[in-house]
N, C-alpha and C positions, 0 to 999 in steps of 0.2 A: 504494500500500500504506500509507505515511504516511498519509492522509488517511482510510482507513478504518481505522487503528487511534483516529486523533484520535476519529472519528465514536463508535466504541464508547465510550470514553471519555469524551463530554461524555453518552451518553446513560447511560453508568451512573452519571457525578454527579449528571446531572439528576433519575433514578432516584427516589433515594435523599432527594429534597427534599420537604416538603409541599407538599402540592398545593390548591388552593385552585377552586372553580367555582365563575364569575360568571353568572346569571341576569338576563338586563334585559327592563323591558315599558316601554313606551313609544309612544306615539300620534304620527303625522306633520302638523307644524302643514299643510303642504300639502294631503293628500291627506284626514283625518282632522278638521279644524277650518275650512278656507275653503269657505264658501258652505258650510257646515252651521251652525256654531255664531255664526258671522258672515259676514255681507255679504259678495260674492266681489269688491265694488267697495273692500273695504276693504283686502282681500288687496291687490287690482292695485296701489292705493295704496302701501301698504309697502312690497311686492317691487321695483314698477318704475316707481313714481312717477305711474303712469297711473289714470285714472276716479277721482283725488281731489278734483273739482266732485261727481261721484256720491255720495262718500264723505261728500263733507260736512266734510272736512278735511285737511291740510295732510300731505306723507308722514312728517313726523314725527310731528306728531298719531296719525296710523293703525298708525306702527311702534310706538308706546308701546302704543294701544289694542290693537294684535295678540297682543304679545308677553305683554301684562301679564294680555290674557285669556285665552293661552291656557295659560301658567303656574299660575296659579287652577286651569282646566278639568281640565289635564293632572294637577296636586298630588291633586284630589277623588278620578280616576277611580285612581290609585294609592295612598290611603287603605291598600284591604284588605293591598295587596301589600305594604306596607311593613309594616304589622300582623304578617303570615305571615312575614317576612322575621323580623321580630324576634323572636317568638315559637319558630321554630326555630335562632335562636343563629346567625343572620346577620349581615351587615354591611351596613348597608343606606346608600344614595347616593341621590343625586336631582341630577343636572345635563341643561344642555342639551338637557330634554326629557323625558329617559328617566330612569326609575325602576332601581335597580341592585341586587340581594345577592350578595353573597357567602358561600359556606359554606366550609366548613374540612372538606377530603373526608378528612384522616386526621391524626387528633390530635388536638389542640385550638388555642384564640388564646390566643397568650403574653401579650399585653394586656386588661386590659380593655376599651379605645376597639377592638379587637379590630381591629388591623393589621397582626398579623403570625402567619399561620398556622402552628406547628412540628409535628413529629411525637410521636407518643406514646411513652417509651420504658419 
């Protein structure tokens, strides 16, 4: 009985907080960028240190060229979305791949660098 008044309880704090929804697009350097956009001798390279006589370089060589091309690749093909992200009063990220927004589903951002979503009152 304790434990289901707790439950009602964190869910009526929760409730009452703003709410913020995160959107992400993002491309898989594995599935999306090896042996498409580069050499699949180059992937092996990086990943597992293997077919870098194929590659033509070294696997650190190959982990810089992988990473650094497909950051480049990855930043161009999310252009728009960070555009649209901005443009509707998002918050827009870019790590590890993926492209990110955030909107502020009730109220507004109490910041300008817009980091902290509140309610409207």
């Amino acid at each position: 009985m304790k434990r289901i008044i707790l439950l009602l309880v964190l869910v009526v704090l929760v409730s009452g907080c703003a709410s913020e929804r995160t959107i992400t697009y993002g491309k898989d350097i594995r599935s999306d960028y090896c042996g498409i956009s580069v050499p699949a001798a180059v992937c092996k390279c990086a990943f597992h240190g293997e077919m870098c006589d194929q590659a033509g370089m070294t696997k650190e060589e190959a982990d810089a060229n992988l990473y650094g091309g497909f950051d480049e690749w990855s930043e161009l093909d999310g252009a728009e979305f960070k555009s649209k992200c901005e443009t509707d009063n998002g918050r827009y990220d870019y790590s590890d791949g993926k492209h990110s927004c955030t909107y502020c589903d009730e109220g507004e951002w109490e910041r300008e660098d817009r980091s902290n979503c509140v309610d409207e009152k």
